[in-house]
N, C-alpha and C positions, 0 to 999 in steps of 0.2 A: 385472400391470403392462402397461403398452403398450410400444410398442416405440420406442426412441431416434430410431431410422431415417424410421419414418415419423408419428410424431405419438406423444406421450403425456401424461396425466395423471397425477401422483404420486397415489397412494394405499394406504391398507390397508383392504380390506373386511372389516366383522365388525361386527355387532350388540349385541355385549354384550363384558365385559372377560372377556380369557382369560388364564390364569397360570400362569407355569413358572419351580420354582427350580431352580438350578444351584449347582453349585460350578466356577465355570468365567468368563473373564475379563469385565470389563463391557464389554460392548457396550451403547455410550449415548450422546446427542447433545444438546445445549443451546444456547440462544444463549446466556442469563444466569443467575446463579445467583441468587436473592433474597437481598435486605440483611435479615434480620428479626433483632430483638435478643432477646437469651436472656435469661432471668431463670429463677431456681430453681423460681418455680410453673410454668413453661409454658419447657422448657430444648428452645427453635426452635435452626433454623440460625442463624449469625448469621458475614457476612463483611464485614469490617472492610480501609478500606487500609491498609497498612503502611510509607505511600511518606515517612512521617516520619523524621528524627531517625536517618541512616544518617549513620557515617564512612567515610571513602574514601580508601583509599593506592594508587599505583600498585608496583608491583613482592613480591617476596617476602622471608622473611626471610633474612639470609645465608648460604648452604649449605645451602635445603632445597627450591628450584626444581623440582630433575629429580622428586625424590622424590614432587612433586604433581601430575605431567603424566599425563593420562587415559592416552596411551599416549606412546611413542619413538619421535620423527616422519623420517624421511627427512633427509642433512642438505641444508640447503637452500642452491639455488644462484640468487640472483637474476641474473632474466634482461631484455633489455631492454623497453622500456616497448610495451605494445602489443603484444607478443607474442604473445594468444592473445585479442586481440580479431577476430570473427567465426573462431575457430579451427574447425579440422577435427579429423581424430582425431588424441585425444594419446596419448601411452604411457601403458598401464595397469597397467606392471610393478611399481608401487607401490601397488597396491590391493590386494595380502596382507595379512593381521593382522597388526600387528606385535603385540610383547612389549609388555603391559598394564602396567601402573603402578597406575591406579584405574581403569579401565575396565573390570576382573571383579566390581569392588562399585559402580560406576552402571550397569551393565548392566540389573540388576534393578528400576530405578525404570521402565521401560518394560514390563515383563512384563505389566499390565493391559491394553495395546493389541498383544500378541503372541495369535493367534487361537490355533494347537495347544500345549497345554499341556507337550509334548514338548520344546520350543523353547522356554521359558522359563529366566532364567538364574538358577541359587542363588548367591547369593550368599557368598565365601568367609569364615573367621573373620579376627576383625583387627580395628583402628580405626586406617588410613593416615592420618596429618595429626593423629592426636590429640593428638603432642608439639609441635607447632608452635604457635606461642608467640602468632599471628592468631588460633588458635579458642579461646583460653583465656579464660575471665571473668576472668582475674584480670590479663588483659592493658592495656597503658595507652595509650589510644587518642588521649586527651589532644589530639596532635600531630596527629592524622589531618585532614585536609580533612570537615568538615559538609556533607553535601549532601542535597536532596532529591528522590526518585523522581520521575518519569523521569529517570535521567541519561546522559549520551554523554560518556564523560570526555576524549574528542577533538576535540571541535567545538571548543575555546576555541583549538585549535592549538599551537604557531606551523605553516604551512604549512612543508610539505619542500620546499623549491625544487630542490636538487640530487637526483641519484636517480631508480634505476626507481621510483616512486611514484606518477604518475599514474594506475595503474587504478584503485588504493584513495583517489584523492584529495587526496592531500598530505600528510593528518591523521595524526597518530600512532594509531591506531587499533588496534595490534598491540602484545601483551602481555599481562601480568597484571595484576591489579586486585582487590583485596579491598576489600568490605564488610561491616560489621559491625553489629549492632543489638542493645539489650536489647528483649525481647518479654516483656511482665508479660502470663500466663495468672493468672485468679482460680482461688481454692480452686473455688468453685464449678463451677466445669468439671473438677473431678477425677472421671474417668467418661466423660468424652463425647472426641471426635475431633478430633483438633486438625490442620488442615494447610497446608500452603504453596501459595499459588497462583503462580506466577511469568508473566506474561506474554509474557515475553522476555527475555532477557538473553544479549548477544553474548560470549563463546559457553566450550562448554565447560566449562560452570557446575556449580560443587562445593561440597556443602551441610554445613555441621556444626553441631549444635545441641549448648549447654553442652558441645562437645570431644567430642561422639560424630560419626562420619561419616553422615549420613542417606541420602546419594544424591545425583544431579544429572543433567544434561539436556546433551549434548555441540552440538545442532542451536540455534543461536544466533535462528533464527526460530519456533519454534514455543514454544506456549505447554505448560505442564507442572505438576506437583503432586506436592507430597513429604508423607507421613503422617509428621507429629512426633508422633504421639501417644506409642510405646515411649521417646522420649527429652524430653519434654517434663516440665516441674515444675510442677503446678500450685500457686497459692498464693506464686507468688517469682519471680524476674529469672530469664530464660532468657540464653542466649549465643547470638544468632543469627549465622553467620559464611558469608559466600559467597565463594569464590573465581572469579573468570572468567578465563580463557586464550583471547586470539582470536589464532588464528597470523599468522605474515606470508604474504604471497601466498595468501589464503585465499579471497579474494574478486575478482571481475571491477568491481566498483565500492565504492562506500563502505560498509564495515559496519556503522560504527558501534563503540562499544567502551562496557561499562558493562550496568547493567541501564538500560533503557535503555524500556520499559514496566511499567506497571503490576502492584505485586506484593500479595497479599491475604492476609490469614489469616483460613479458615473453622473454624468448630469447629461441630459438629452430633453429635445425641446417634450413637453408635454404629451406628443403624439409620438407615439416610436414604437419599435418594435421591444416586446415585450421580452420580461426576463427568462434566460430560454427560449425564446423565440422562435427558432426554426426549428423543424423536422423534416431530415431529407431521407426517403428510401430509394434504392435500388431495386429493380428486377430484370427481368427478361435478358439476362448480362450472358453477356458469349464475346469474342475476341470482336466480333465483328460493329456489336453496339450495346447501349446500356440505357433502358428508360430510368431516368432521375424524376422523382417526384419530393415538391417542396412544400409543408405546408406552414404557414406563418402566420403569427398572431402579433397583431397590433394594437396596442394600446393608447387608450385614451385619457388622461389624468386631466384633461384642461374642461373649463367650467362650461363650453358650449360644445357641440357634435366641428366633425371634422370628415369632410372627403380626400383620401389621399389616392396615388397612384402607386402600384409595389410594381416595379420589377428586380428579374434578377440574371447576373453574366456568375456563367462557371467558368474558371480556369485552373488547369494543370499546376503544382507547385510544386519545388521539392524540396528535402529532408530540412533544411534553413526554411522555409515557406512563402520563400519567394516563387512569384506567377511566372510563368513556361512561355513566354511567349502571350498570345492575344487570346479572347474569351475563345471557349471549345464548344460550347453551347448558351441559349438564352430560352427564360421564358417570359414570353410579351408580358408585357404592361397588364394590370389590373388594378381597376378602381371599389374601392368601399366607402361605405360610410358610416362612421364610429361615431354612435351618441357620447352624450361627456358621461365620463367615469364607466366608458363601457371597453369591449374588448370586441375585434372580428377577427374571424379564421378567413384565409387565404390559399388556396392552393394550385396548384399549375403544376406539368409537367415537362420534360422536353426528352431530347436523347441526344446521348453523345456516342457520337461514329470512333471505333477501333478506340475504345475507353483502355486506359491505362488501370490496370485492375489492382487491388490491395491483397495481399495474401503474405503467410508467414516464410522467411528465410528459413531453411538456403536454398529451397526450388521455386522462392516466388519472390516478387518484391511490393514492400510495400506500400507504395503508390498512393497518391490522397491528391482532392481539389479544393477548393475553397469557391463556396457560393457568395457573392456579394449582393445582397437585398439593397436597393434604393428606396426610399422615399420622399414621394415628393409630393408638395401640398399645395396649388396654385405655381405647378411652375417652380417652385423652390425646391431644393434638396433640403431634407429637414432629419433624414438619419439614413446610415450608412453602415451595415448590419453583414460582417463577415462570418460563413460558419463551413468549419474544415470535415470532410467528409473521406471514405472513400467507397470505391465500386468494388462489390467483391458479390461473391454467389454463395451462401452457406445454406451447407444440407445438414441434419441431424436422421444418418439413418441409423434405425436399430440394429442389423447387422454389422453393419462397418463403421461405425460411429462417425468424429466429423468431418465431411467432406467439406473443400475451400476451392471455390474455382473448378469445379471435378475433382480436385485432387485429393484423396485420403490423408488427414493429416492425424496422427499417435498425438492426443493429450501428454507430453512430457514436461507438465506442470509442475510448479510451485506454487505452497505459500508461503505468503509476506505479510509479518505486522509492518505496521507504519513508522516504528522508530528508526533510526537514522543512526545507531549502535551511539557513538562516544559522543552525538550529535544532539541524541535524544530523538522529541516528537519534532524539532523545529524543521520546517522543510527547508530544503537546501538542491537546485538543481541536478547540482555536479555530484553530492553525495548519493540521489538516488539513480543518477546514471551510472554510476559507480555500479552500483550491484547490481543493476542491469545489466551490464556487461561483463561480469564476472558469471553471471548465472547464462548468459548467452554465449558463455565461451564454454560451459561445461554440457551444449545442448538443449536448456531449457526453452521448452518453445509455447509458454502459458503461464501466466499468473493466478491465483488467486487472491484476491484481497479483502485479508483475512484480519476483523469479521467486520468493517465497516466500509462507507466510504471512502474514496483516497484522495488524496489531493490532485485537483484535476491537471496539473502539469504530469503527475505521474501517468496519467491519460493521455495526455500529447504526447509523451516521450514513448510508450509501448504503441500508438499510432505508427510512430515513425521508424520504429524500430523491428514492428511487425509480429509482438505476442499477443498471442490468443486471450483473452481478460476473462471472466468470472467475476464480475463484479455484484458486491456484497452488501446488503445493508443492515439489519441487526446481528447479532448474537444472543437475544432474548427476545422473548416476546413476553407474555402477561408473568413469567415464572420466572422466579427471580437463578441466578448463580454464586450473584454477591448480596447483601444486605442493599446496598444503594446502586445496584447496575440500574440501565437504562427501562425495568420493567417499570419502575415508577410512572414513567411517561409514558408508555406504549399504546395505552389505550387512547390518550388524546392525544400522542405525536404520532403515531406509527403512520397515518394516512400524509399527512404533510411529510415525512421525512422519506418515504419511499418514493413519494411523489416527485418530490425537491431533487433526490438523488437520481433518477429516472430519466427528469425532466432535461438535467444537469449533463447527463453522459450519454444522449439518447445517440448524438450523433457520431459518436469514437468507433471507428470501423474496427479494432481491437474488441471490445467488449460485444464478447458473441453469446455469451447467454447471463441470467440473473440471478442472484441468490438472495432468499426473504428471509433467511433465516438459520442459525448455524448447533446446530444437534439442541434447537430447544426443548425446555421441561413438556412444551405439549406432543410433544412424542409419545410421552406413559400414557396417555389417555386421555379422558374427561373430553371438555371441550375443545381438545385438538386440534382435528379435524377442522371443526367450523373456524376456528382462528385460521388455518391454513388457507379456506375457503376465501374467506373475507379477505386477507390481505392478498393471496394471487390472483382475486376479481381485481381490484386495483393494478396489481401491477399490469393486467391482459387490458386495461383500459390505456394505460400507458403507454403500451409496447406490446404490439403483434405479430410483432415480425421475430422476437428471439423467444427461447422458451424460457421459462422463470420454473426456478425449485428450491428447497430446503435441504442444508446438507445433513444425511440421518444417520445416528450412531446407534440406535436401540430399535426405531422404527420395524417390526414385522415386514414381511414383501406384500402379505396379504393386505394389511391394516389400511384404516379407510382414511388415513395419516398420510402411507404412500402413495396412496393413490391418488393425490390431489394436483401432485406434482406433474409439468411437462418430462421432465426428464426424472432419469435417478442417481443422483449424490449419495452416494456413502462412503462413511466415514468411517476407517480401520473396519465394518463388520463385511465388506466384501470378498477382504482375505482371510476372516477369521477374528476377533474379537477373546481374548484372553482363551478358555477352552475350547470358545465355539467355532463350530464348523465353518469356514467361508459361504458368505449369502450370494453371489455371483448367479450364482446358479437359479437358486430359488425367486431371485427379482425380478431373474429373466424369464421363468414359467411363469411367472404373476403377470408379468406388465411385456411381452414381447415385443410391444411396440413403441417402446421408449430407448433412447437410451441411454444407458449404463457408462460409469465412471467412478474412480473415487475420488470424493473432493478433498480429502486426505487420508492420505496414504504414509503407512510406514512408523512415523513418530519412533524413529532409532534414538538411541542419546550416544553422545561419545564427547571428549574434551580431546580435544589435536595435540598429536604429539605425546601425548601418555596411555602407555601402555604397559598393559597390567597382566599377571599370570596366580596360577595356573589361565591356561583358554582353552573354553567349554568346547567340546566338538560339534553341537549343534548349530544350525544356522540363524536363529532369532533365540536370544534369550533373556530372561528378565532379570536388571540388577539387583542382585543381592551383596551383601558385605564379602569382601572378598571375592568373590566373584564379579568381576565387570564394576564392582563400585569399590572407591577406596573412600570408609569411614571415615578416615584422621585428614585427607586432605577432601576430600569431596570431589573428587571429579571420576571420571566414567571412561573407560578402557577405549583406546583408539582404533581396537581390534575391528570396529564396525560389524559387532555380533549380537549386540545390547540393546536392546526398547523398551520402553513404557509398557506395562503389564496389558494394556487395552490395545498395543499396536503391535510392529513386528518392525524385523529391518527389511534393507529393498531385497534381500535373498528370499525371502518369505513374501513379500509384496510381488514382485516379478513374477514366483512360480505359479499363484494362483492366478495373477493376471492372464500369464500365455496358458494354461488349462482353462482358462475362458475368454476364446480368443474374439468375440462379438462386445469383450471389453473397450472400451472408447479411450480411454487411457487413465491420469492418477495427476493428481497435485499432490508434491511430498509434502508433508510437514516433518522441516521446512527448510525453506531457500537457505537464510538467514539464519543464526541466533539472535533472539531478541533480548529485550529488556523484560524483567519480571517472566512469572511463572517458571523457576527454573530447578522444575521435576529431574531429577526423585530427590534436588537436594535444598528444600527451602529455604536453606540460610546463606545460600549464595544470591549474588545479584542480576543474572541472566539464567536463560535457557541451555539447554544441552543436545536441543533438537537438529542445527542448524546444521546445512550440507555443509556453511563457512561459518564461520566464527565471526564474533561479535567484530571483532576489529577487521575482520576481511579477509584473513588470512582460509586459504581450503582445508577445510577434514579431508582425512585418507578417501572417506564417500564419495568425494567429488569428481574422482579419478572411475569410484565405481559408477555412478552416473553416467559421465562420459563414455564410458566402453560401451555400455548401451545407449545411450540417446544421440553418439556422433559414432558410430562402427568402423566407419572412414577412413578415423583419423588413429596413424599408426604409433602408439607409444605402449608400454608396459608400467605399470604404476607399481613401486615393491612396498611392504610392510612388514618388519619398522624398522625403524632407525638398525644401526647396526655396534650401538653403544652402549655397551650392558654391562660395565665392569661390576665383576661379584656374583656374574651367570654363569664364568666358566662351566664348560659339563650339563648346563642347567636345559631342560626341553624348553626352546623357544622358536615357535611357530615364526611359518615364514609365508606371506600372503601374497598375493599377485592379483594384479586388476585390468584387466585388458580386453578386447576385444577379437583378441587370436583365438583359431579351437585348439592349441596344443602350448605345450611350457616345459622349461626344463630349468631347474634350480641345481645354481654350482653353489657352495659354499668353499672357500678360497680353494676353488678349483675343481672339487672332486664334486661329482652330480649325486645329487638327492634325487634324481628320478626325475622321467618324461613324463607330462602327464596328455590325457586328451580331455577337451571337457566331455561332462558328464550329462549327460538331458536336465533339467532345469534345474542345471549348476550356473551361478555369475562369477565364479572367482575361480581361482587355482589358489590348493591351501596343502602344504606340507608342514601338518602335524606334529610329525615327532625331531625338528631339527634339534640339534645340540648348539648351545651357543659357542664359540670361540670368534676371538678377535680375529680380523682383517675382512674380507671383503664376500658379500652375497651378491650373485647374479642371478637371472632369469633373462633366457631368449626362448622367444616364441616365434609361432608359426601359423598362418593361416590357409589353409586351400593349399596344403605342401610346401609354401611358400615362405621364407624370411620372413616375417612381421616387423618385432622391435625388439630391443633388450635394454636392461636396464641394472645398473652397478650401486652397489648400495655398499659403505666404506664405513669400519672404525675411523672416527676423525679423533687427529689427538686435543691439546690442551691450545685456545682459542688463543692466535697474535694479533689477531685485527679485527675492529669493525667494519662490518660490510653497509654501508647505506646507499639506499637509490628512491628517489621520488619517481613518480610515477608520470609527473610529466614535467617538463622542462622549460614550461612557462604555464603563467595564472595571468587571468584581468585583475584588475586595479580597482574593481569593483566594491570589495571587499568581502564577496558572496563566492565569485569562483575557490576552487582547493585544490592544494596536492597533499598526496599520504607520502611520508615516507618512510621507506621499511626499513628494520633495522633488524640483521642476524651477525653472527660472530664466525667467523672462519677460523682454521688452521693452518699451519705452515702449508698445505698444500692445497688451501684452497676451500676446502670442505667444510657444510655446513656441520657446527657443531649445535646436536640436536637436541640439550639434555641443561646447558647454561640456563638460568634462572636470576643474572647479576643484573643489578642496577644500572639504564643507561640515562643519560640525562640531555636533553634537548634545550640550547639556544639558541637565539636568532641574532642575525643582522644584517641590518638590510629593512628595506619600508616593507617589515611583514612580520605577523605573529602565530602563533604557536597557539589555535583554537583548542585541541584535546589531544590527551594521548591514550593508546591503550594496546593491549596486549593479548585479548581473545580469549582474558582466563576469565573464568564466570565466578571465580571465589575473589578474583580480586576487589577491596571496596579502598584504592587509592578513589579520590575524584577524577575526574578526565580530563577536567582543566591543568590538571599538575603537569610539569614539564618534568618531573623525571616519573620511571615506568619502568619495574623491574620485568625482564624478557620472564615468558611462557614460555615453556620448552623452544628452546632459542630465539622467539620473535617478540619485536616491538613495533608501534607504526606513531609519527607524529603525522597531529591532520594541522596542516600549514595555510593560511589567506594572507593577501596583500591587507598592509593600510588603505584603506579608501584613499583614492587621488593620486597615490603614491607611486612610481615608477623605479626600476632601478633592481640591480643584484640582491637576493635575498640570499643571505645564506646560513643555511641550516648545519649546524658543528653537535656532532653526537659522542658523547663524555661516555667511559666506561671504566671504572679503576681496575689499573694497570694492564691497561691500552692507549695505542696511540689515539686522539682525535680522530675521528672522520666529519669531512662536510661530504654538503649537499649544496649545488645549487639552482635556484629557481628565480627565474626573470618574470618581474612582474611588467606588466604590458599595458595598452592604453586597450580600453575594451572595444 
């Protein structure tokens, strides 16, 4: 392998397949498992969704609560809001074991991703919960709430208005929650493996089949797998029973509550390829050819040894994942022999000639194969093992940071939480393409996913779509943030769940390097270090071919903290940290051979559309009352001047970046606004960070973004609105965001001055304008040249609704969506900027009316409500077909004294 530091290509060199069985844990990696159906002549894998036909109760039965809690938590003392928002070190006097409950018998559903066999845990005699009257078949569920997978059993609300509540968002998200399922296994699978794949599920997840206890998963983000085969019945109704516990004070923002992604049931004959299973690298790649190396681990679960044959065909596939035509390479057949209950590595190489390469839009494309593993055991096909890949060459140099294919690519990153804004945590396809392509239309060309795992369809989709990943696994390690965050578990989950995660994403050509950890308390000191030690030996056992680091908000450049890392993340101290000087400089005199980035950057606040005066002349400033924040309503000046006391805005991000130009680039925080943590104003129900707003709607940022991250592309962005009745005479600033070097601002005609830009200036900003009604312009000019201009208009008193959905047909699925947006016009057209009135959304037609919202962070209507007073002129309804349902949908938006507007949206056969 090459080395992190100063340039590498992934690969494994070897000529021919080599084999070794073990009886020892699986080490294996996958992006996808293949869907193939089983039948009695030819019994393939075959994995099915299960996201039907659950019911859903909140709470437990009475008097038997304590009895099913993983362990006996600390008692808790809520503390006030914002308390350990940008926290320092907390006490860690609670991060001893406490006294288990069921945490001695889920312990063991992780021993597969525990590497020394020494350190795996037996599990003790018993069936805890088998008398509870939720795991019983013969239980009457009757009464229970119907729902279907993905679900967030909190998003519906009511928001908490009173209460320390804002970090978590308002949402009742805290508690118990049973689901229950019948699962018919056929006679014909009597014999083969049957198991649970769970995507996700917040948290503390407790599994029992027909009233036996199987196991469960305590890390509410990482994906995981229970073997029901000891308890499973073939041939008849199973009892599938999950219980979830997500505590309070658990989280720094919204967690979610529920299973809340994607869950599966695999069944595959007893020998197969193991969960995660492949591991494909790339090297020696040029236009001309590319050595593919696969290694693969096969599993044994049946009661005698087995000899199989593996081979494997690559073929080309595209954006749909349909194959290109016939295999593009093969590597021959190899045979092993897997004692029972054991596990063998497999590996083999080939090359494929003038390889179709992966790399990010819009100077690359990004190209992916798909390996298909056989196996076959006397002659018989017995599993059928697809894993999507792609070829790409990635360098991490310290000078010019990452290079793709040769080509230098600028980190022009975000992050992302996992919530889904009016959606909540539940995953949803179409909702997280949605902001996918909202944040790829403003130039972003990298994710962060920020601070856990993602759901792995959001992996397939940044695959296909060609962003750079930064994939994440804690937010803590031994030191707590919350009272009940994930340090409870760190010590005996942290190896399985990095593992799990690792194993889970190894093969996503998007995910180009790793993160173990995000500004945790072992920064300040103590045993730091050696925790950073011990979990990035794991991850380098993992994965050697991308580099793995910690993102550092406090860390020294010296400290023997930074130094552990392959690369270096920091967070807000690269440009500067509340007084302090930018560290850019000094991480680079320490570690010259790393490099450098911020893995968040910026932390601006602003609310869209409102804007507030006096405005500060500086370029980053911190909200104070009157200044940049308004008291009475809580929201944050749109001016895009305003940050969190520990960050800056991108005027301030940017200039330190280009004065250290061996910078690798920056993830904002953030893409999005999210759910919870929503600094500096805790009593509201989201964030203030986001470049779009909750509901999807752009901040004025986004316009600044784009000038830099697409240069290209020729527009003028103005700010702000041009609706100020009761400013007449009044100083009100006039902003410009563009990518031209020169500007010139008319106000209804008469020029405020040319400007040129200034050296590490981002905007064009005329200061001192006077307000008066009618109309502001700016045209600019690039390289002496026309650019763009842009007309900014008093609109008067609103005659109509403007609606439009976003797209003009949905599947029938029930799963597909459309948004549709709703502003208010004038007689001539013009958005009126500043309306706040009530619109009201119905439907007809086979489809419903899933959330509505509006992008304001103080609103606490719920999201299910169909009506949603406009934010400075905008509303969105999020619209699905009925399942099955075909036919005209149409959406009619109510506004007193205005006419109706519809929408309409054809639902379609999927």
């Amino acid at each position: 392998m090459g080395s992190f530091r100063r340039g590498w290509t992934a690969g494994i060199v070897g000529s021919r397949f080599a084999t070794t069985a073990r009886l020892a844990p699986r080490v294996a990696w996958i992006v996808t498992v293949a869907a193939v159906a089983a039948s009695p002549a030819q019994a393939q894998r075959a994995r099915v969704s299960i996201n039907d036909g659950w019911k859903f109760h909140r709470g437990d039965p009475a008097g038997v609560g304590a009895d099913l809690r993983y362990e006996v938590l600390p008692e808790l003392k809520l503390r006030p809001d914002g308390a350990d928002f940008d926290a320092g070190v907390m006490d860690d006097s609670d991060t001893a074991v406490r006294k288990g409950v069921l945490r001695p018998y889920i312990l063991p559903s992780g021993n597969a991703f525990i590497r020394d066999p020494a350190k795996r845990h037996a599990r003790p005699t018993g069936n805890p919960g088998g008398d509870v009257s939720y795991v019983k078949d013969g239980f009457d569920d009757a009464g229970w709430q119907s729902v279907t997978l993905p679900h967030d059993w909190a998003i519906a609300g009511p928001f908490i208005a009173e209460g320390p509540y804002g970090g978590m968002g308002r949402l009742p998200s805290w508690g118990a929650g049973w689901y229950r399922r019948k699962l018919v296994v056929p006679a014909t699978d009597r014999g083969r493996s049957v198991f649970l794949d769970v995507d996700g599920a917040m948290s503390y997840a407790t599994v029992w089949l027909n009233g036996k206890l199987v196991g469960g998963w305590p890390y509410g983000y990482n994906s995981w797998r229970l073997d029901l085969t000891p308890y499973v019945v073939p041939g008849g109704d199973n009892q599938l029973a999950i219980r979830l516990d997500n505590p309070m004070e658990s989280s720094r923002w919204y967690p979610g509550g529920g299973i809340y992604r994607n869950v599966w049931l695999t069944t595959a004959d007893p020998v197969h390829v193991a969960q995660w299973g492949t591991k494909v690298t790339t090297s020696d790649v040029s236009a001309r050819q590319a050595q593919v190396a696969l290694a693969l681990t096969v599993e044994n679960l049946a009661s005698a040894g087995a000899s199989v044959v593996a081979e494997t065909a690559i073929f080309a596939i595209d954006a749909a994942d349909r194959r290109l035509g016939g295999a593009v390479a093969r590597i021959a057949p190899a045979t092993v022999v897997i004692g029972a209950g054991g596990t063998a590595s497999i590996s083999g190489t080939t090359t494929i000639r003038n390889p179709r390469l992966w790399g990010p839009p819009p100077t690359q494309v990004p190209n992916r194969y798909v390996a298909v593993t056989t196996l076959r055991r006397g002659g018989r096909v017995i599993d059928t093992y697809e894993t999507r890949f792609g070829v790409r060459a990635l360098t991490f140099d310290p000078n010019r940071g990452v290079i793709v294919n040769g080509e230098h690519v600028m980190l022009n990153g975000v992050n992302q939480h996992h919530d889904l804004g009016a959606l909540g945590a539940a995953w949803n396809d179409r909702a997280a393409k949605r902001q996918l392509d909202i944040l790829a239309d403003m130039g972003v060309n990298a994710i962060r996913m920020a601070h856990n795992p993602p759901a792995p369809e959001l992996l397939d989709m940044t695959d296909r779509m060609g962003f750079l990943v930064m994939d994440e696994v804690f937010d803590v390690w031994e030191r707590r943030k919350t009272p009940f965050d994930t340090h409870l578990i760190f010590k005996d989950w942290h190896e399985p769940d990095l593992r799990a995660m690792m194993r889970r994403d190894f093969n996503h050509p998007s995910v180009i390097m790793w993160s173990i950890g995000n500004e945790v308390g072992e920064q300040y000191g103590g045993r730091g270090a050696a925790v950073a030690r011990e979990v990035m030996t794991i991850a380098h056992q993992e994965d050697a071919t991308r580099p793995v680091m910690g993102s550092m908000n406090v860390a020294a450049p010296g400290s023997d903290f930074a130094s552990t890392f392959d690369a270096i993340a920091l967070n807000y101290q690269g440009a500067g940290v509340r007084t302090k000087l930018p560290t850019f400089a000094g991480f680079r005199a320490k570690h010259p051979d790393k490099v450098i980035f911020s893995s968040e950057s910026a932390a601006a606040y602003s609310s869209r559309g409102d804007y507030q005066f006096p405005v500060p002349g500086g370029i980053s400033n911190p909200v104070r009352p009157g200044v940049g924040g308004d008291e009475t309503t809580h929201q944050v000046s749109a001016y895009e001047l305003f940050a969190a006391d520990f960050g800056g805005t991108a005027d301030r991000t940017w200039a330190a970046q280009d004065q250290n130009p061996t910078v690798a680039g920056e993830f904002v925080w953030t893409g999005f606004d999210y759910l919870g943590e929503p600094a500096p104003y805790y009593s509201s129900r989201s964030s203030y960070f986001g470049i779009v707003d909750l509901a999807g709607f752009p901040k004025d940022r986004f316009w600044l973004y784009k000038a830099r991250w697409r240069p290209d592309v020729k527009f003028v962005h103005v700010l702000p609105h041009w609706n100020f009745a009761g400013r007449e005479g009044q100083v009100t600033p006039v902003h410009a965001f563009t990518s031209a070097d020169e500007a010139e601002l008319f106000v209804n005609g008469k020029s405020q001055g040319r400007q040129k830009r200034a050296p590490f200036a981002y905007r064009f900003r005329w200061d001192y304008v006077r307000y008066e009604p009618g109309d502001i312009k700016v045209v600019t000019w690039k390289d002496g040249k026309p650019w763009a201009e842009e007309t900014v208009r008093t609109t008067g008193a609103p005659v109509r609704i403007a609606a439009a959905a976003d797209r003009t047909s949905i599947a029938d699925d029930g799963k597909d969506l459309a948004w549709v947006s709703v502003v208010l016009n004038d007689a001539r057209g013009g958005f009126v900027p500043r309306d706040q009135r009530m619109v009201r959304f119905t439907i007809e037609g086979p489809g419903e009316i899933v959330a509505t919202d509006n992008g304001d962070p103080t609103d606490f209507v719920a999201f299910p409500s169909a009506a949603r007073k406009l934010f400075n002129g905008r509303a969105i309804a999020i619209v699905r077909a009925v399942p099955g349902k075909r036919g005209a949908i149409r959406v009619r938006v109510a506004a007193d004294g205005l006419p109706d507007a519809t929408v309409q949206i054809a639902s379609q056969k999927k």
